[in-house]
C-alpha positions as CSV (number, residue, x, y, z in Angstrom):
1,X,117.8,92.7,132.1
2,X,115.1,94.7,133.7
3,X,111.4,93.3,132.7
4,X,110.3,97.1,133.7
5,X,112.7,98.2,130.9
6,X,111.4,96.4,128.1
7,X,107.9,97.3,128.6
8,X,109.3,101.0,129.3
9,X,111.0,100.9,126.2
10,X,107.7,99.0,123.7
11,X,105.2,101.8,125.4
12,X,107.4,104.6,124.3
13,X,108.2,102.9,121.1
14,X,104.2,102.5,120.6
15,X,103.3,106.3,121.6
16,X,106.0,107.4,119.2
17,X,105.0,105.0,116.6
18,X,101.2,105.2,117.2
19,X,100.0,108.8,114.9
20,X,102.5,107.9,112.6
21,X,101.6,104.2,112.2
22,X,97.4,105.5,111.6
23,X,98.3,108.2,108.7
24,X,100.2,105.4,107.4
25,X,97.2,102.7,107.3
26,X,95.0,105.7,105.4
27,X,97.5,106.3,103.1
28,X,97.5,102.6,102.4
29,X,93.9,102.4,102.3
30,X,93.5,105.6,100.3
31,X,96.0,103.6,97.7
32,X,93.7,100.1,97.8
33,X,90.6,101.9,97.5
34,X,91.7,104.2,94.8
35,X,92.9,100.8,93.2
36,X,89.2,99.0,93.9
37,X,87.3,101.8,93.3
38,X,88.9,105.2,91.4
39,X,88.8,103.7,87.5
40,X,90.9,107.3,86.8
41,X,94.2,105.4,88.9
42,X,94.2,102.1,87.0
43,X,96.8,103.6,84.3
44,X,99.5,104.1,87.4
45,X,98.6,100.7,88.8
46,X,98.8,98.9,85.0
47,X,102.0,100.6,84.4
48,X,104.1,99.3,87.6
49,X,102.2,96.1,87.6
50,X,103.1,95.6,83.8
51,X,107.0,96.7,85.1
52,X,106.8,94.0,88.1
53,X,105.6,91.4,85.7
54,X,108.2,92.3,83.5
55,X,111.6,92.3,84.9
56,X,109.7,90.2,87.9
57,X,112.6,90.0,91.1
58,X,114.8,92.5,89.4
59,X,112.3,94.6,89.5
60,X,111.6,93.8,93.4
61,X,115.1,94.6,94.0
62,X,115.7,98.1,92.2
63,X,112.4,99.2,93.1
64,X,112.8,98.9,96.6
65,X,116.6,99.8,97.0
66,X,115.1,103.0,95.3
67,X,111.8,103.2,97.7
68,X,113.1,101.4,100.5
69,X,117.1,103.0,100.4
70,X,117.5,105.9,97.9
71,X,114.8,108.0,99.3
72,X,115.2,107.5,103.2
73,X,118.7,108.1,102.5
74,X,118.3,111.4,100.4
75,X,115.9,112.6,103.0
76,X,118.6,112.5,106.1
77,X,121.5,113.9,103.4
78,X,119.4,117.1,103.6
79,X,118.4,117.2,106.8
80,X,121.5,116.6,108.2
81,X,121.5,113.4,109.9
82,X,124.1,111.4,108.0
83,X,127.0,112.6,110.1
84,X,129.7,110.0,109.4
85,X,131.2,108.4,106.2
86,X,128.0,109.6,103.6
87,X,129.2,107.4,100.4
88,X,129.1,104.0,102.5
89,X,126.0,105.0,104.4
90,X,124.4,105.2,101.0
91,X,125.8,101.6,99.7
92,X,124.7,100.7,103.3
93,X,121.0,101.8,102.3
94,X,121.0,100.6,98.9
95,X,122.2,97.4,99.7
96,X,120.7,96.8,102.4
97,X,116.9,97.0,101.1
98,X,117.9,95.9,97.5
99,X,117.8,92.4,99.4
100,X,115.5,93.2,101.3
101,X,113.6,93.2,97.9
102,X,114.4,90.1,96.6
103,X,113.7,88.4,99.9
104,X,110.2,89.9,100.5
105,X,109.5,89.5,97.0
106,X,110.8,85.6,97.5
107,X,108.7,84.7,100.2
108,X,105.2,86.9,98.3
109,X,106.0,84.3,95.8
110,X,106.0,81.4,99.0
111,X,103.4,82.9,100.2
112,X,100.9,82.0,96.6
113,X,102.6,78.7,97.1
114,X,101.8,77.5,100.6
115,X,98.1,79.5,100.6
116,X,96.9,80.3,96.8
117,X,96.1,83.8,95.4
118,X,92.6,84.1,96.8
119,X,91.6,87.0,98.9
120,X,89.1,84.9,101.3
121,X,89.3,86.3,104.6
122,X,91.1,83.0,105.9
123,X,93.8,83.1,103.3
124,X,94.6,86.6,104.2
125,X,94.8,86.0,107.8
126,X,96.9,83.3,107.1
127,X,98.9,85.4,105.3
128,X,99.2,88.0,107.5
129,X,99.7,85.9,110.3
130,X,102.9,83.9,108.4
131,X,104.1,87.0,107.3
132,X,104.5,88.7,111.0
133,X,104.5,86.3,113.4
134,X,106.8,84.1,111.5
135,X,108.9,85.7,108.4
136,X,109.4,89.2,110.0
137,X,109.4,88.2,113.4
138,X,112.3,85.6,113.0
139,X,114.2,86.7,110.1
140,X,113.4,90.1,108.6
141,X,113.3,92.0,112.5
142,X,116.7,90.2,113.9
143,X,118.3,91.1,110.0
144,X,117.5,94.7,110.0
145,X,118.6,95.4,113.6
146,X,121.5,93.6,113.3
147,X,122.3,95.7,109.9
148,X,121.3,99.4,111.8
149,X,123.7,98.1,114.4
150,X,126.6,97.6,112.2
151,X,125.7,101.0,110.5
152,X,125.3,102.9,113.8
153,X,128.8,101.5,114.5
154,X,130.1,103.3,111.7
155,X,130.9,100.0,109.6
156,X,133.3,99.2,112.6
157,X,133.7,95.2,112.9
158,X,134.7,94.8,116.9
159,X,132.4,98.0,117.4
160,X,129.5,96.1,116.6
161,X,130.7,92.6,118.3
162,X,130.8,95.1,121.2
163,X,126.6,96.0,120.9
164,X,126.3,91.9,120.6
165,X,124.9,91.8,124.5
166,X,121.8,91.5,126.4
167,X,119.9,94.5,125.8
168,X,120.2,93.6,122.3
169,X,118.3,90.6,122.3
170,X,116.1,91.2,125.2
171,X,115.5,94.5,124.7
172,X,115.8,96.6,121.3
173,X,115.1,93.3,118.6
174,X,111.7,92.9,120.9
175,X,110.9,96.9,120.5
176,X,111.7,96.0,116.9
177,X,109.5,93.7,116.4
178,X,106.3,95.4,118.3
179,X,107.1,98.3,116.8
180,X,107.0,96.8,112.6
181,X,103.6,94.8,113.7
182,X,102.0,98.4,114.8
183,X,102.8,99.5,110.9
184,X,102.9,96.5,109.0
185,X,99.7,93.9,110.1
186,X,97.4,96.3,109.0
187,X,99.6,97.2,106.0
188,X,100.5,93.2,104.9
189,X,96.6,92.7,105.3
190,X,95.7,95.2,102.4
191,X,99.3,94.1,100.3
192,X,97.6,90.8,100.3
193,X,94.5,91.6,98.7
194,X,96.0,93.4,96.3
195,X,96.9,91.0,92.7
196,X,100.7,89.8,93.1
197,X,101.9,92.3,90.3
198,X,100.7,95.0,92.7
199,X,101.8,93.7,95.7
200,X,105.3,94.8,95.7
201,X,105.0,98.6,94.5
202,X,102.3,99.0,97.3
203,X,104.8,97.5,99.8
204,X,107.4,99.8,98.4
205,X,105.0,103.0,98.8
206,X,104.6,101.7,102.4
207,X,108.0,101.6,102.9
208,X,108.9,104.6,101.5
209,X,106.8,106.6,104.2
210,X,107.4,104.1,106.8
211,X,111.5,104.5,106.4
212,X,111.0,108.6,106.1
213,X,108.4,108.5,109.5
214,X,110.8,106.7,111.2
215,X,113.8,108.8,110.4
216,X,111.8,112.1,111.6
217,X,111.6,110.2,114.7
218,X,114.9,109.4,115.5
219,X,115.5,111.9,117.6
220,X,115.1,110.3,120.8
221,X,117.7,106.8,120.9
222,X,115.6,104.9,123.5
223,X,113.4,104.2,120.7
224,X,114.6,101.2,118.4
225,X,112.6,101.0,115.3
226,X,113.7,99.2,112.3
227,X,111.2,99.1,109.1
228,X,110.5,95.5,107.6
């Protein structure tokens, strides 16, 4: 595999990824400050906070197979880009990030575990750091570009045993994983200041316009992105 390739491929993965990845941090922000500091939203945040405490991982797994799946998918249905075998490209999306849900929503709760639910600068970088550099980087990157893989290969078994090489590994899962820090270390940071009711709807909003960014710029196929 050629080193000049993979940095070819994470700088024009980064310049892709860069305007989209700021508008998404202030939309963020704009969400945790209004939460801090706009008494007006409290209502909206009380409500899906009192849902999340509620129906607690159920409600991780809906919300975000709505946010995360229903959405993303709706939005390439109209704009044309789901051009093979609709119905299972939708049980793809669903599915997929309904356990995507539960497993990000499982290891929020390990995360209050292993470092408490103070919002200390230390705990959050230890947070942050644990979330990227170790949950996303290991398990969450490597599950969703295997998954894309299998989609992109139309659900075809020995297809996808056949994208199983090199450039996978040494190539598109590290663009992968540059690529979700650019979005998401800024994005975990604010999730984790955020009380644990609220951190999964914020990570769903996050999503939501992460998933629809990224599928407006899937035009060009030398750029491997997968949102986590």
């Amino acid at each position: 595999m050629n080193k000049s390739l993979l940095v070819a491929n994470i700088q024009r993965a980064l310049k892709v990824n860069f305007i989209p990845a700021i508008c998404l941090q202030v939309i963020a922000l704009g969400i945790g400050f209004s939460y801090f500091y706009w008494p007006a939203s409290l209502p909206v945040f009380n409500f899906f906070g009192h849902l999340k405490a509620q129906y607690g991982a159920s409600y991780a797994v809906v919300s975000t197979a709505f946010f995360g799946g229903l959405l993303p998918y709706l939005y390439l249905l109209s704009a044309g880009q789901i051009s093979f075998k609709p119905k299972s490209q939708l049980v793809f999306y669903c599915c997929l990030w309904a356990i995507m849900g539960w497993l990000v929503d499982t290891f929020y709760g390990l995360q209050i575990t292993l470092f408490g639910k103070d919002t200390d600068i230390a705990t959050l970088i230890k947070k942050t750091a644990f979330d990227q550099f170790v949950f996303s980087a290991l398990l969450t990157c490597p599950f969703l570009t295997l998954s894309y893989q299998f989609k992109d290969a139309q659900f075809n078994f020995k297809r996808f045993l056949q994208t199983l090489d090199r450039r996978l590994l040494l190539l598109y899962l590290p663009t992968t994983i540059v690529t979700n820090w650019l979005v998401w270390i800024p994005a975990v940071l604010l999730i984790y200041l955020m009380p644990p009711v609220l951190q999964i709807p914020l990570f769903n909003l996050v999503l939501c316009f992460f998933v629809l960014v990224l599928a407006m710029l899937n035009s060009d196929p030398k750029v491997t992105s997968a949102p986590i």
